[in-house]
LOSE-998353 format. One line per 4 residues: for each residue x negated, y, z negated of N, C-alpha, C, O. Coordinates in nm, 2 decimals. Example, Ala and Ser with C-alpha at 12.3 -4.5 7.8 and 13.67 -1.06 7.14 Angstrom:
2
-1.32 -0.57 -0.78 -1.23 -0.45 -0.78 -1.32 -0.33 -0.78 -1.42 -0.33 -0.85 ~ -1.28 -0.22 -0.71 -1.37 -0.11 -0.71 -1.29 0.00 -0.79 -1.34 0.11 -0.80
This chain:
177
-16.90 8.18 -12.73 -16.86 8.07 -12.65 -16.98 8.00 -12.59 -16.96 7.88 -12.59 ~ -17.08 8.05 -12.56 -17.23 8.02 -12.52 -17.28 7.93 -12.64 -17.31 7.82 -12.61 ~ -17.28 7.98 -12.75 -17.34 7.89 -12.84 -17.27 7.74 -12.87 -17.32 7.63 -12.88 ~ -17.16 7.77 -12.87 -17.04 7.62 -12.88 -17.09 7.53 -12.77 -17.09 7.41 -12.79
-17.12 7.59 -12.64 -17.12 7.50 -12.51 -17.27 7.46 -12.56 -17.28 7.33 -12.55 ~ -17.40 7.50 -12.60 -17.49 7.51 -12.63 -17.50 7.40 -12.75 -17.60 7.32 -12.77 ~ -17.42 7.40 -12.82 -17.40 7.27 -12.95 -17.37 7.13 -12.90 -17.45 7.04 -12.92 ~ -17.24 7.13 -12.81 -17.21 7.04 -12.76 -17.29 6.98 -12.69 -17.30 6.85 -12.70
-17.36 7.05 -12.60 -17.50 6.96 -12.53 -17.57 6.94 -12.60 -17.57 6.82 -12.59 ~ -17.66 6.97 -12.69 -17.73 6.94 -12.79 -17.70 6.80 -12.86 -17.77 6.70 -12.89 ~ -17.52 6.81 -12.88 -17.47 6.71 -12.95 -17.48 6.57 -12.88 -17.52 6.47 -12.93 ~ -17.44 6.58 -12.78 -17.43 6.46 -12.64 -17.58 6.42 -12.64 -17.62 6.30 -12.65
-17.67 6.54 -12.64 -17.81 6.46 -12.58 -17.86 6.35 -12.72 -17.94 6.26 -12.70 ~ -17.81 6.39 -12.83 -17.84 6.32 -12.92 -17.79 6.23 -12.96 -17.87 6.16 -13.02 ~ -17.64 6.18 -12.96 -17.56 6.07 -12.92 -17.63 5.99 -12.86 -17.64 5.88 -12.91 ~ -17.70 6.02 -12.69 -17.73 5.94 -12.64 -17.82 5.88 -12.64 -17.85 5.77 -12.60
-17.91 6.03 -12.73 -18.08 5.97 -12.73 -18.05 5.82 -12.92 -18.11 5.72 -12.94 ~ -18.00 5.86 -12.96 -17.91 5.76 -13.08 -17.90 5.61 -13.00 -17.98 5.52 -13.03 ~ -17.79 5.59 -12.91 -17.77 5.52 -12.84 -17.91 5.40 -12.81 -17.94 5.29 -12.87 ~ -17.99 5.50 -12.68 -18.06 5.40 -12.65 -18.21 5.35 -12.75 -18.30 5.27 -12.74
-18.17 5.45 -12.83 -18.29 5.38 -12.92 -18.27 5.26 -13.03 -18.36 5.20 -13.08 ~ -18.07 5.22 -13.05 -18.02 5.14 -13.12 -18.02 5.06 -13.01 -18.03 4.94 -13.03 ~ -17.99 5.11 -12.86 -17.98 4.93 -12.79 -18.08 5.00 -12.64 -18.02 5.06 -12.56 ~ -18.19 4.98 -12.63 -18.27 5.04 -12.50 -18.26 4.93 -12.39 -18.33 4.94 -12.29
-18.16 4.82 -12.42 -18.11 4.77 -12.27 -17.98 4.81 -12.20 -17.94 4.77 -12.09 ~ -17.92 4.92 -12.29 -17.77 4.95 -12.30 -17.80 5.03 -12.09 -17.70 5.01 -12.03 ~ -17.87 5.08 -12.04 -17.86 5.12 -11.92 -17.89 5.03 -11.86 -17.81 5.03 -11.77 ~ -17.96 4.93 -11.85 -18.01 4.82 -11.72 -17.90 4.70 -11.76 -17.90 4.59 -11.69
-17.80 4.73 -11.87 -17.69 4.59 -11.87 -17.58 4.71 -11.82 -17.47 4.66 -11.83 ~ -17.57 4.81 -11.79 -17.44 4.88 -11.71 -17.47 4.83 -11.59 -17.37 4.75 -11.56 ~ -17.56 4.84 -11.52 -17.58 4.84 -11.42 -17.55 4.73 -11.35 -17.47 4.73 -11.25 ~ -17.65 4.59 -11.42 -17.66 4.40 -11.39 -17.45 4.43 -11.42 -17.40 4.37 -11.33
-17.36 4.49 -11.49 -17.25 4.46 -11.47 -17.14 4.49 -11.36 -17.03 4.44 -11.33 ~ -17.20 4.59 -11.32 -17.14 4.68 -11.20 -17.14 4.57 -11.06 -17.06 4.54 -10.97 ~ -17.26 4.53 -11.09 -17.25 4.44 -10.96 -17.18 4.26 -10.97 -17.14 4.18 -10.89 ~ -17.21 4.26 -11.10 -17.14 4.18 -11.14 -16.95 4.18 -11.09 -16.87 4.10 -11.03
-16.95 4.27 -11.13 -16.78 4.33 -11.13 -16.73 4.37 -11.00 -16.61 4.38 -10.99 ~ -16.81 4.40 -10.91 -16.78 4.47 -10.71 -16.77 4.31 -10.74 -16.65 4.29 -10.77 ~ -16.87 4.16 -10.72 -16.81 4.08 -10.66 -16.70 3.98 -10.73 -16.71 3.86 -10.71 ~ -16.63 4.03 -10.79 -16.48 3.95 -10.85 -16.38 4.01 -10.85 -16.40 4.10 -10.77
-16.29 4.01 -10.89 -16.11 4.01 -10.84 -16.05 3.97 -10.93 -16.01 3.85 -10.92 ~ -16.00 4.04 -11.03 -15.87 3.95 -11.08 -15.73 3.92 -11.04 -15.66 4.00 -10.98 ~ -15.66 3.80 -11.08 -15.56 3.74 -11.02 -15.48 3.74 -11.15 -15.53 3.78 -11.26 ~ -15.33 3.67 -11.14 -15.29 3.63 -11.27 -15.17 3.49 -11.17 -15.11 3.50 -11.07
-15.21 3.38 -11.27 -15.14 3.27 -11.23 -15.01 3.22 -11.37 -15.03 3.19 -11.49 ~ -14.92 3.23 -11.31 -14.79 3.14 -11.36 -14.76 3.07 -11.32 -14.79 3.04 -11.20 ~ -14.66 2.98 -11.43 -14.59 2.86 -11.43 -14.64 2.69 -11.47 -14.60 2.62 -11.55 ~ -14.73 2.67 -11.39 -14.71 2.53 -11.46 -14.87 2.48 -11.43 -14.91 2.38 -11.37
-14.95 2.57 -11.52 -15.06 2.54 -11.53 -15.07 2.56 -11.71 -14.98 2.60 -11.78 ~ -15.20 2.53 -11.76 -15.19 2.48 -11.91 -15.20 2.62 -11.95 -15.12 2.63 -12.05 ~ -15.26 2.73 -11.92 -15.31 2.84 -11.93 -15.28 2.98 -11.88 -15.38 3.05 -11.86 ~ -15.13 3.04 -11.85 -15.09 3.11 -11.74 -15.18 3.25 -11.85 -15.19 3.26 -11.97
-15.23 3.35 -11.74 -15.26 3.46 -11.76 -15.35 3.55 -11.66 -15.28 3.55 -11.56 ~ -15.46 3.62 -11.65 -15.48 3.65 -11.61 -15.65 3.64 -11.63 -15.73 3.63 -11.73 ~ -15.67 3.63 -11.46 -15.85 3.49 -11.44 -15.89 3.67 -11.35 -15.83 3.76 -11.29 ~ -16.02 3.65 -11.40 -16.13 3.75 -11.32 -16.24 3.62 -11.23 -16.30 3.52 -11.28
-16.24 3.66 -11.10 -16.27 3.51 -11.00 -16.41 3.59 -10.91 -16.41 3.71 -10.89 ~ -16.47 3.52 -10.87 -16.57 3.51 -10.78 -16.48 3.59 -10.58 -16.37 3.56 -10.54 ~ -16.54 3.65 -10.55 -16.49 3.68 -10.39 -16.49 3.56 -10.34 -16.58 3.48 -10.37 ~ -16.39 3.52 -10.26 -16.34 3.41 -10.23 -16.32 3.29 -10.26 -16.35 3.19 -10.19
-16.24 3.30 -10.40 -16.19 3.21 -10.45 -16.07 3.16 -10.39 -16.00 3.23 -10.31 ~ -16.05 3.01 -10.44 -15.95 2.93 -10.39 -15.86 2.92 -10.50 -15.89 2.94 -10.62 ~ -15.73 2.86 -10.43 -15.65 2.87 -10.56 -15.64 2.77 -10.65 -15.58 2.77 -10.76 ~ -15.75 2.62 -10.57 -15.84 2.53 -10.69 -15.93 2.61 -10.76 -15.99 2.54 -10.85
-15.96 2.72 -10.75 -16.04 2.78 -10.84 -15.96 2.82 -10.95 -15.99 2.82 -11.06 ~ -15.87 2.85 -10.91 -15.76 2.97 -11.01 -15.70 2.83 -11.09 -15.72 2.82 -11.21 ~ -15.64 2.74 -11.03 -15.61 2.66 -11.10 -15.72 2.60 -11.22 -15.69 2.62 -11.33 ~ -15.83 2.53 -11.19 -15.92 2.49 -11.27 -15.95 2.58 -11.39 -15.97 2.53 -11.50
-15.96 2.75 -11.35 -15.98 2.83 -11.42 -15.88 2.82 -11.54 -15.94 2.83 -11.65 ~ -15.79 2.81 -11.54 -15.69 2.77 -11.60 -15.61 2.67 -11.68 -15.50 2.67 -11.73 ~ -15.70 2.57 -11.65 -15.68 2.45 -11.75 -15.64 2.35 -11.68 -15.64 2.24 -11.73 ~ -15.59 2.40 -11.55 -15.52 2.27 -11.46 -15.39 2.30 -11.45 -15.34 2.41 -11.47
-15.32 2.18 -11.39 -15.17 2.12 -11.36 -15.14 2.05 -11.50 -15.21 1.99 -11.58 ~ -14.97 2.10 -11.52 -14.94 2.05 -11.60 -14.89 1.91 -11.52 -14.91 1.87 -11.41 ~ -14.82 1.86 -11.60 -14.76 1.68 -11.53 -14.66 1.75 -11.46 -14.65 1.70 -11.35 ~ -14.57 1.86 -11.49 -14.47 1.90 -11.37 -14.49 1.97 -11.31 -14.39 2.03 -11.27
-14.61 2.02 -11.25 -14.64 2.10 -11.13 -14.58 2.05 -11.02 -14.57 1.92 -11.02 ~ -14.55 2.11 -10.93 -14.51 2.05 -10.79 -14.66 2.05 -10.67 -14.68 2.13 -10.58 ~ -14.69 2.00 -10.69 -14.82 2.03 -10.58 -14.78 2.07 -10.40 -14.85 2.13 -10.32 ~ -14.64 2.02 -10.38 -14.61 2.09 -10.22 -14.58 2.21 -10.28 -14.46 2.23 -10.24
-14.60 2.28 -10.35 -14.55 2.50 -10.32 -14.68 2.54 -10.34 -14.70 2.66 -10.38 ~ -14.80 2.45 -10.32 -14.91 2.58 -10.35 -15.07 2.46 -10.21 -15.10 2.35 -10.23 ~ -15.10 2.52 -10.14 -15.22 2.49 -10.08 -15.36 2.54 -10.20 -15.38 2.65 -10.25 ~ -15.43 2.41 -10.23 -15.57 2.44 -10.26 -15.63 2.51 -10.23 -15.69 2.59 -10.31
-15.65 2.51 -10.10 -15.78 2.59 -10.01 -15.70 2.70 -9.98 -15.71 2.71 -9.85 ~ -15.63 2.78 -10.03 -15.58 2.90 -10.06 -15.68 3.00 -10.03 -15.77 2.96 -10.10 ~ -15.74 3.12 -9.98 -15.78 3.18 -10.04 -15.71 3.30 -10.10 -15.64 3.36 -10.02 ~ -15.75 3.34 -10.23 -15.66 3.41 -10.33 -15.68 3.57 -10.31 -15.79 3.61 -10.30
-15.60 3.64 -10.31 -15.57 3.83 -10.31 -15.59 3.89 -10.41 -15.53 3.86 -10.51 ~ -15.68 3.97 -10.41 -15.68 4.05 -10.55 -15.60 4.15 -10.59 -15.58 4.26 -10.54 ~ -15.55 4.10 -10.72 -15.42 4.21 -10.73 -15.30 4.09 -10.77 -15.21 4.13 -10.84 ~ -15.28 3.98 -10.73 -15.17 3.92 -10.69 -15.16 3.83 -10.81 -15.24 3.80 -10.90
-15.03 3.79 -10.81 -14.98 3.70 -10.93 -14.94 3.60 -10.82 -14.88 3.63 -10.71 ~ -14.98 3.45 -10.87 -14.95 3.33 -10.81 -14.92 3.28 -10.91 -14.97 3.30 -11.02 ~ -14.78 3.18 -10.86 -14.70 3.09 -10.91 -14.68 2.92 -10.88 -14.63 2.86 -10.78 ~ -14.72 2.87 -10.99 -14.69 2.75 -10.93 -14.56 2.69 -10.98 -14.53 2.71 -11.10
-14.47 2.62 -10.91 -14.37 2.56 -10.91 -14.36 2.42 -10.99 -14.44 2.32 -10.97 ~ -14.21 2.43 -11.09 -14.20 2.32 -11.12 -14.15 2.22 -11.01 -14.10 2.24 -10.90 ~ -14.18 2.12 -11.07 -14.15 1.99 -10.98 -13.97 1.93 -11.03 -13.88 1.88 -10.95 ~ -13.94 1.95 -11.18 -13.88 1.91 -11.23 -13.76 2.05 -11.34 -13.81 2.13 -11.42
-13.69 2.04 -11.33 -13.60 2.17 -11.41 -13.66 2.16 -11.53 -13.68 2.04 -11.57 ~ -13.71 2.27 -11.63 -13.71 2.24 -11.75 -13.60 2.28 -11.82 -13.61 2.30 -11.94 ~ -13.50 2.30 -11.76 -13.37 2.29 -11.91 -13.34 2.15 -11.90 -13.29 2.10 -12.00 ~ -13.36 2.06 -11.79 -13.33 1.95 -11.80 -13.39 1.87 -11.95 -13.51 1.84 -11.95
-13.36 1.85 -12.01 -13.42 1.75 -12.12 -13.49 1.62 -12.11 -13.58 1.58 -12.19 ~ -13.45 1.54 -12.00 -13.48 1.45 -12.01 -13.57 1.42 -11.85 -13.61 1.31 -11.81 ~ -13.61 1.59 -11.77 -13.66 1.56 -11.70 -13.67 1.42 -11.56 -13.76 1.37 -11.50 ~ -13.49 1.38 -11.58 -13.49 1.27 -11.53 -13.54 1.30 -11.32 -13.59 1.23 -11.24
-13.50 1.40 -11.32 -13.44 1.39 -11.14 -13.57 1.53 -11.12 -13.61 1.63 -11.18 ~ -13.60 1.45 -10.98 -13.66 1.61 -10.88 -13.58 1.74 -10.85 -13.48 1.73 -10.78 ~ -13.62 1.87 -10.90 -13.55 1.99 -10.81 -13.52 1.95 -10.63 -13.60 1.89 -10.56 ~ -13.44 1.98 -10.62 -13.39 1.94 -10.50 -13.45 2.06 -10.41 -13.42 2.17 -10.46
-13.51 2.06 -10.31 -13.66 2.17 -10.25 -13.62 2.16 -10.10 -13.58 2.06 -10.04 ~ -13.65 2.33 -10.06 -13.63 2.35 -9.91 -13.77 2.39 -9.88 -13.84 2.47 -9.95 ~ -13.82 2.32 -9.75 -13.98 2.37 -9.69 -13.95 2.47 -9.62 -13.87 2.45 -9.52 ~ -14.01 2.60 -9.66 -13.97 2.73 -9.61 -14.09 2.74 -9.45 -14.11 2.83 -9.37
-14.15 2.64 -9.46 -14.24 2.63 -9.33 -14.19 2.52 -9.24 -14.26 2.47 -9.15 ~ -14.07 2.47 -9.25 -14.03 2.34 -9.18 -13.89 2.38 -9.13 -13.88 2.41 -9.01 ~ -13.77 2.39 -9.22 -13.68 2.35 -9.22 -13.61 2.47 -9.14 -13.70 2.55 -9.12 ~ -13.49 2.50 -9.08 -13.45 2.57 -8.97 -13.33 2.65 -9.08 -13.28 2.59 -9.17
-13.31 2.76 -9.06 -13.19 2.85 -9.14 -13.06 2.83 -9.24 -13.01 2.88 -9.34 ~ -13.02 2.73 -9.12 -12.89 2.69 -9.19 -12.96 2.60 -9.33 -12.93 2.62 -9.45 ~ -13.05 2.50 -9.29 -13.08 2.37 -9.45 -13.16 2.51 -9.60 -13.15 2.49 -9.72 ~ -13.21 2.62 -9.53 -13.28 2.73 -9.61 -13.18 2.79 -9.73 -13.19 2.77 -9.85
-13.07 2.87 -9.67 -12.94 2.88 -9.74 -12.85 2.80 -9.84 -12.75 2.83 -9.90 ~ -12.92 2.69 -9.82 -12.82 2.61 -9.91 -12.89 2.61 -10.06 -12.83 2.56 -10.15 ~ -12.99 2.67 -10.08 -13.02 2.72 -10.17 -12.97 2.84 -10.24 -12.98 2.95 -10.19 ~ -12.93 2.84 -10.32 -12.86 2.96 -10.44 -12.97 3.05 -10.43 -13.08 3.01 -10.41
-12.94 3.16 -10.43 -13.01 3.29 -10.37 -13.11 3.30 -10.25 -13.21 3.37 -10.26 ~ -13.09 3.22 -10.13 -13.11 3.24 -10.01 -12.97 3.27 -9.94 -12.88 3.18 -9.94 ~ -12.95 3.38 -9.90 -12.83 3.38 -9.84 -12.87 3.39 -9.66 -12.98 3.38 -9.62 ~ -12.73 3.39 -9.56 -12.77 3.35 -9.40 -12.88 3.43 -9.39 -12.99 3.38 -9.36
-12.86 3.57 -9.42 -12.95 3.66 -9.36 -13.10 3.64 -9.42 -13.19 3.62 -9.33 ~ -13.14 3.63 -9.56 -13.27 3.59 -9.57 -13.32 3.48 -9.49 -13.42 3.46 -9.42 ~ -13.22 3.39 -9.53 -13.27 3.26 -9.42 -13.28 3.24 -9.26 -13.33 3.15 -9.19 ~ -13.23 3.35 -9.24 -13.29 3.41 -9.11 -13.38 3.48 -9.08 -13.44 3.46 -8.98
-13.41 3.59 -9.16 -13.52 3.63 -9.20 -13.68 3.60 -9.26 -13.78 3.67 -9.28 ~ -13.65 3.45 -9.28 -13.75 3.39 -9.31 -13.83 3.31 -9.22 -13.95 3.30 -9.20 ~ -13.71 3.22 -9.15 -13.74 3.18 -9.03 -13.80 3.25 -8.86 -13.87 3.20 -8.77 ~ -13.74 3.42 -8.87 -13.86 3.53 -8.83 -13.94 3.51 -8.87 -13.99 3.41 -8.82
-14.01 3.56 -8.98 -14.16 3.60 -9.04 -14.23 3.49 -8.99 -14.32 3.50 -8.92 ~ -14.17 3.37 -9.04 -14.22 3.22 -9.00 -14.28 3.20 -8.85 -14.39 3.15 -8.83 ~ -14.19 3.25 -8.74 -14.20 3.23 -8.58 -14.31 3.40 -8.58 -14.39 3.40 -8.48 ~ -14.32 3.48 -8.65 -14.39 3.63 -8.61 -14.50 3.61 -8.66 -14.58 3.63 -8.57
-14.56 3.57 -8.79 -14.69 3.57 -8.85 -14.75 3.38 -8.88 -14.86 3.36 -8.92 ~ -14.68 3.31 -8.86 -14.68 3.16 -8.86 -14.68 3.15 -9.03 -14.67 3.23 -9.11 ~ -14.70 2.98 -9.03 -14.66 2.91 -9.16 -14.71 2.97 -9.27 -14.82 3.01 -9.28 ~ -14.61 3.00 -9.39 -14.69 3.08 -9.52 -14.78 2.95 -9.55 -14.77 2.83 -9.52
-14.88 3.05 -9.62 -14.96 2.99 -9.68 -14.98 2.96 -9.84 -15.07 2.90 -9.91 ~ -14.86 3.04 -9.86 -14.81 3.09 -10.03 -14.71 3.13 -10.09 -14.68 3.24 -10.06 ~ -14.64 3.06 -10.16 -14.51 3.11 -10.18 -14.47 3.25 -10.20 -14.35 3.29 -10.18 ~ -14.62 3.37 -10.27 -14.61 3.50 -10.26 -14.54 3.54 -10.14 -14.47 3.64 -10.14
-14.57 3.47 -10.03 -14.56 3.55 -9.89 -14.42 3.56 -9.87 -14.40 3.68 -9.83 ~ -14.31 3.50 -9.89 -14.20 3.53 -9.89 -14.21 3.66 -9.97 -14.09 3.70 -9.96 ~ -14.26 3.73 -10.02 -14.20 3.88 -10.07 -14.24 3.94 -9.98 -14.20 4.06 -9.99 ~ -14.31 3.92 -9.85 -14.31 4.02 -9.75 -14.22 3.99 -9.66 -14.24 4.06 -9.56
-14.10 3.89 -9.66 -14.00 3.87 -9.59 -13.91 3.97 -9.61 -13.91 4.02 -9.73 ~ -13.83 4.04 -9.52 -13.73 4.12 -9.49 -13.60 4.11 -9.60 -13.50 4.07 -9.54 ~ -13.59 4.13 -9.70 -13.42 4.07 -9.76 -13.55 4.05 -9.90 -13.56 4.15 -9.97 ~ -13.61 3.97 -9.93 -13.64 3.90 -10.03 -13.76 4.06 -10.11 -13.86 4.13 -10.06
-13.68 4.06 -10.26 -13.78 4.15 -10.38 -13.76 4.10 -10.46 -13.66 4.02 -10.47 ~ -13.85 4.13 -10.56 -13.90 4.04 -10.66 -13.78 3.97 -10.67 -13.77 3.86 -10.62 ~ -13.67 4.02 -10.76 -13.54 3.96 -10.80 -13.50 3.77 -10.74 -13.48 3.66 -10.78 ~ -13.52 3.84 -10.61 -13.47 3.69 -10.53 -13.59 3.59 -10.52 -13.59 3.47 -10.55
-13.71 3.66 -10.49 -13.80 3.57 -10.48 -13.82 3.51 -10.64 -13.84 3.39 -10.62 ~ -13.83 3.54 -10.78 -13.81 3.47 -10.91 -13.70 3.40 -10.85 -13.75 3.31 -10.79 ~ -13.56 3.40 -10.84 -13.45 3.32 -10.85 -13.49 3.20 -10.77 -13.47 3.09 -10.82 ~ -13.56 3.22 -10.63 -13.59 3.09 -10.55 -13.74 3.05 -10.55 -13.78 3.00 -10.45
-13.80 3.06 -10.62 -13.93 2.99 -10.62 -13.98 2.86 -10.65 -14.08 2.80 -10.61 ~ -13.86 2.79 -10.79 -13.93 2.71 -10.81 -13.84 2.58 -10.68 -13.85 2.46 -10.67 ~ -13.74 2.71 -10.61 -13.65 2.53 -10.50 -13.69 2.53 -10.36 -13.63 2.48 -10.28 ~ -13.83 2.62 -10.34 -13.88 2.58 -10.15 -14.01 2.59 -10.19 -14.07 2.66 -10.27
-14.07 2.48 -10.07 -14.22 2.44 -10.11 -14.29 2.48 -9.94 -14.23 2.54 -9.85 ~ -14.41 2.43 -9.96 -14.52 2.46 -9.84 -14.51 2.36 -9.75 -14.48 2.38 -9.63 ~ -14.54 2.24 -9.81 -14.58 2.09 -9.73 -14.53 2.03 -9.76 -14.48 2.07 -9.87 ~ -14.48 1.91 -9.73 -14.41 1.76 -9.78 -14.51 1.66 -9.85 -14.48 1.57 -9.92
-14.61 1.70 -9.83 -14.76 1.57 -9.85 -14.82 1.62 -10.01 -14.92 1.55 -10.05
């Protein structure tokens, strides 16, 4: 058993000693990477940018960063469901909102949009999958932690998991402007 364990180190030291004599920067680029990689974060952005997937970002990026990273705004982005000067979570998937239905064909008319930072419970509901109680619950979170700053944030509303938050994202926005 001694001699086996005795092979295997032998084997390793020589792999490695192999290693750095085919690439003898192979330890001082682990290293320049490590630190490279403590200061970024990956995110993953959908919907209505040219490029949805998943961005590796600088600490304290904005969600003009994420966007840029990604090719941009398509022509139907909605720009009131997302703040620029975002700054972005690591770990998190951001979505941007259409402005316009895409089964529509002909793209004639605006999604018709509730400001989940404005509007008071009863106008919230009248949206298909906001029911009283979320929309009560939303308008909490709203008066407890103040205005989202992201449409993510509704998943930390009381009532709302994934399911409902996909079904209502692309019909309540941030800002009017």
């Amino acid at each position: 058993m001694i001699k086996i364990l005795i092979g295997v180190v032998v084997v390793t030291v020589a792999v490695i000693a192999t290693f750095l004599v085919l690439d003898p920067n192979i330890g001082i680029q682990s290293v320049a990477n490590v630190t490279e990689v403590a200061n970024t974060f990956s995110v993953v952005v959908e919907g209505e940018v040219y490029k949805t997937g998943t961005y590796t970002l600088k600490d304290g990026a904005l969600m003009s960063d994420l966007i840029e990273a990604a090719g941009g705004l398509t022509n139907n982005a909605d720009e009131r469901a997302f703040y620029e000067t975002s700054i972005l979570t690591s770990g998190m998937t951001y979505y941007i909102a259409s402005k316009y239905d895409v089964t529509d064909l002909c793209n004639a008319s605006e999604i018709e949009k509730v400001n989940i930072n404005v509007d008071d419970a009863q106008t919230l509901a009248t949206v298909n999958g906001i029911t009283n109680t979320i929309a009560n619950s939303i308008v909490t979170y709203r008066n407890d932690s103040g205005l989202f700053s992201s449409l993510e944030q509704l998943l930390e509303v009381y009532g709302i998991g994934n399911a409902t938050y996909r079904k209502i994202r692309n019909y309540v926005i941030l800002h009017a402007w």
